[in-house]
N, C-alpha and C positions, 0 to 999 in steps of 0.2 A: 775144752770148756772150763775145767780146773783151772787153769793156767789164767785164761783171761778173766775167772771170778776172780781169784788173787792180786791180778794188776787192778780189777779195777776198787778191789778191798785198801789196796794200799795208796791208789789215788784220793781214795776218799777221805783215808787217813792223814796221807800228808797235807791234803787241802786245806780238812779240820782244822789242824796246827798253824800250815805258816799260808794260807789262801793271799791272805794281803799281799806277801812279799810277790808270790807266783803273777796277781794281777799287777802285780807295778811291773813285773819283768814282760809282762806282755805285752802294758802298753809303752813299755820304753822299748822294744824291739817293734813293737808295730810302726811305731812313733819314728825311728831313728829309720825304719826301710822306707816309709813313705814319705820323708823329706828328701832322703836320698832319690829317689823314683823321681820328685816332683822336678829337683832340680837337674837331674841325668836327661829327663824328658825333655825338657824347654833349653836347657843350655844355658840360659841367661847370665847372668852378672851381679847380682845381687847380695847381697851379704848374708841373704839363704843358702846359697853356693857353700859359705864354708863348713867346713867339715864340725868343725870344733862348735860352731852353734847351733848347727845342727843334733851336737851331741846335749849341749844344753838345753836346747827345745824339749829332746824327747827325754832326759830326766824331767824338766817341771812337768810335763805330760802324765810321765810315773805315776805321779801322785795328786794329780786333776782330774776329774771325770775325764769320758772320753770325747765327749761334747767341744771338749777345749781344742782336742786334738785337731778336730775337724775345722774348728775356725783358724787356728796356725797354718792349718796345709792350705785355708785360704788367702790368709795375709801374704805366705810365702811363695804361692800360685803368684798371684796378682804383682807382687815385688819382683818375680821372673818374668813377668808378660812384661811388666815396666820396663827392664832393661831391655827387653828385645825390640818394640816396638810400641809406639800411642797406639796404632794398629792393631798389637795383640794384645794389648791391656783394653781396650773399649771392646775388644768381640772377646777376648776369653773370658776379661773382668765383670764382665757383662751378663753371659751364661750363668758364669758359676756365683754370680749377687743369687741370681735368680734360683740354681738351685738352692743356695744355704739360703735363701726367705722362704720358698718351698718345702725345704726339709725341718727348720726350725717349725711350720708352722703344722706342719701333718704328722709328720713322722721323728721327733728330738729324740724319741727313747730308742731307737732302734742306728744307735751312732757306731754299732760293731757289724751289722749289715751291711753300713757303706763304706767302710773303713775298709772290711775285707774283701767288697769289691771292688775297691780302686784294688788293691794291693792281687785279687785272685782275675783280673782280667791281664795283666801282665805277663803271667806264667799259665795258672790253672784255671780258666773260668769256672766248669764246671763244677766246682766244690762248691762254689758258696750258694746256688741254690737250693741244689742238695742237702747238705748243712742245716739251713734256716727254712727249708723245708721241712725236714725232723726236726726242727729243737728250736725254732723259731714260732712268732705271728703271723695273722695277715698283714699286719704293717708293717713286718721282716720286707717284702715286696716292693712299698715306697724307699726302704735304705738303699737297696738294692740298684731301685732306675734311679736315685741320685748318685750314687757312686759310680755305675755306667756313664752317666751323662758328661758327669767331672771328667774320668779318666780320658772320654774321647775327647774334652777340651782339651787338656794335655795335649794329645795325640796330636790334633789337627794344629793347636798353635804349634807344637814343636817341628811339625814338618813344612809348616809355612813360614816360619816367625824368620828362621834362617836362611831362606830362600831367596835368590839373588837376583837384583832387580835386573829385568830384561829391557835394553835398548830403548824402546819407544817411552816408557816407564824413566826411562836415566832422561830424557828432556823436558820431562815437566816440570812444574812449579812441585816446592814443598806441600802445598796443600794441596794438590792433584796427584801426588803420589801418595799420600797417606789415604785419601780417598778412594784410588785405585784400589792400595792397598785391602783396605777394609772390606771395601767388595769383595776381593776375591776371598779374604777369609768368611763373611758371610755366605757365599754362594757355597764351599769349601762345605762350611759345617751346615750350608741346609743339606747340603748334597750327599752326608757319610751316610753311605747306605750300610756298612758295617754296623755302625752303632745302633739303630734301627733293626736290624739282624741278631745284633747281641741283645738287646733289650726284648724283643717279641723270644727270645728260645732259653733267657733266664726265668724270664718272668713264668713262660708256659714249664719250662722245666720245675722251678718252685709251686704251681697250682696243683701238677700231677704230682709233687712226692706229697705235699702238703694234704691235699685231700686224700691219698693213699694209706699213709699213715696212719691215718685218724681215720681208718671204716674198722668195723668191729669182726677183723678178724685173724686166724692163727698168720704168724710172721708176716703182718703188715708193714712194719718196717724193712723187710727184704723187698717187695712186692715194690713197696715206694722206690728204693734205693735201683733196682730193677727197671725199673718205670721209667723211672727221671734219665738214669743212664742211658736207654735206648731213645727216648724222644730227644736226648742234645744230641745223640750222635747222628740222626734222620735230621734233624731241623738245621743242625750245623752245615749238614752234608748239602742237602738240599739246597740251603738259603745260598751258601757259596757258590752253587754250580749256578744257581739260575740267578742270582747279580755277577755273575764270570767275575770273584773276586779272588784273589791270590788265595790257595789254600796248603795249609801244609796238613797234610792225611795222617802222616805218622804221627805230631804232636798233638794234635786231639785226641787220637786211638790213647798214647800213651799219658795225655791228663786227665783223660775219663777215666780210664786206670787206677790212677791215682785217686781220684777224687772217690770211686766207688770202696776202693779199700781205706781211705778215712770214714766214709760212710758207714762204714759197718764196721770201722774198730769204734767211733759214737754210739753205734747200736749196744755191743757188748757192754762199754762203758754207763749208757745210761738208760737203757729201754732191754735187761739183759733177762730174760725170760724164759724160765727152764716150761716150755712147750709138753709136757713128758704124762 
């Protein structure tokens, strides 16, 4: 317990002093994994693809709110869907208009929500409701279903956008292939039942740490942290068997993991309450 009051004595210290530099390093790494992501995702051709302006983005990012961030990953979204197909630029370009006039208009302050869910659906989902469950709003929740909703755009244009026209599709006109096209990525993305899945066991996983947390009483922050952990691992589990979708067992076990032990190194750091 010593130990972790001392990290978290010296965190506060060094914040004190140099806080600025630490957030500009965080949004030029956030910044700099999520151009990467957006472009490794779609594949495209775009001049978001390179590396080196890539690196430029996410320096002016540095030193911009984070608001900024999130409309680059759209221009750079949309400039990927461009080079892949008219196709995946009107259905992805299209989505994600819609989130970013949705999120600017409900939820603008809550732009580290969606950020870390594009970025925590990739690897660890379950941290981030967790997370903004303890240390977040209710409007922590709308960051949340817009950052799910973008990343399955991703998702779906990237595993369509590439996709190689089949035979009956190669003898049409240009404009009955683009139209074909389009279809199948509309039917595609009304059809992810994943994303639907992810969105119903974040959301429910952020209401249960979220009202946990906040009842009045001893180690409510474990109880939450607790809580939330065992409802994503039942809804996870659940939600895959009964949509028969591909599940890998051991990578949830060991993101839950993970996200339960940043959960309660948070707790120490900022809710750290000698019970006694």
């Amino acid at each position: 317990m010593k130990g972790i009051y001392n990290i978290s004595t010296l965190f506060e210290k060094y914040y004190s002093e140099y806080g600025n530099y630490i957030d500009a390093a965080a949004k030029f790494v956030t910044a700099l994994i999520l151009f990467m992501q957006i472009n490794g995702r779609i594949g495209g051709k775009s001049i978001f693809g390179n590396i080196f302006v890539e690196l430029i983005l996410a320096l002016i990012c540095a030193i911009l709110p984070p608001n900024v961030m999130i409309v680059l990953a759209f221009v750079a979204a949309l400039l990927q869907f461009a080079s892949v197909s008219i196709a995946s630029l009107a259905v992805g370009g299209g989505v994600l208009l819609a989130v970013l006039l949705l999120y600017f208009a409900f939820a603008s302050r809550q732009a580290w929500a969606m950020l870390l869910t594009i970025l925590g659906l990739f690897h660890v989902p379950c941290i981030v409701p967790i997370s903004f469950g303890l240390m977040g709003s209710t409007m922590s929740a709308a960051g949340m279903a817009a950052g799910t909703v973008f990343y399955y755009t991703l998702l779906t244009i990237g595993k369509l956008g590439g996709a190689s026209v089949d035979l009956a599709m190669a003898k049409q006109s240009t404009a009955e292939k683009i139209l074909a096209e389009l279809q199948t990525m509309i039917d595609t993305f009304l059809g992810e039942q994943e994303m639907i899945l992810m969105l119903v066991v974040l959301l429910a996983v952020f209401a249960v740490v979220f009202l946990a947390r906040r009842m009045a009483m001893k180690h409510a922050w474990k109880v939450a942290i607790a809580a939330g952990t065992v409802i994503y691992l039942v809804l996870m589990m659940a939600g895959y068997m009964m949509l028969h979708l591909e599940i890998g067992i051991l990578w949830i076990l060991i993101g839950t993991l993970i996200s339960a032990a940043v959960a309660f190194l948070l707790e120490q750091l900022f809710f750290n309450l000698d019970y006694r």
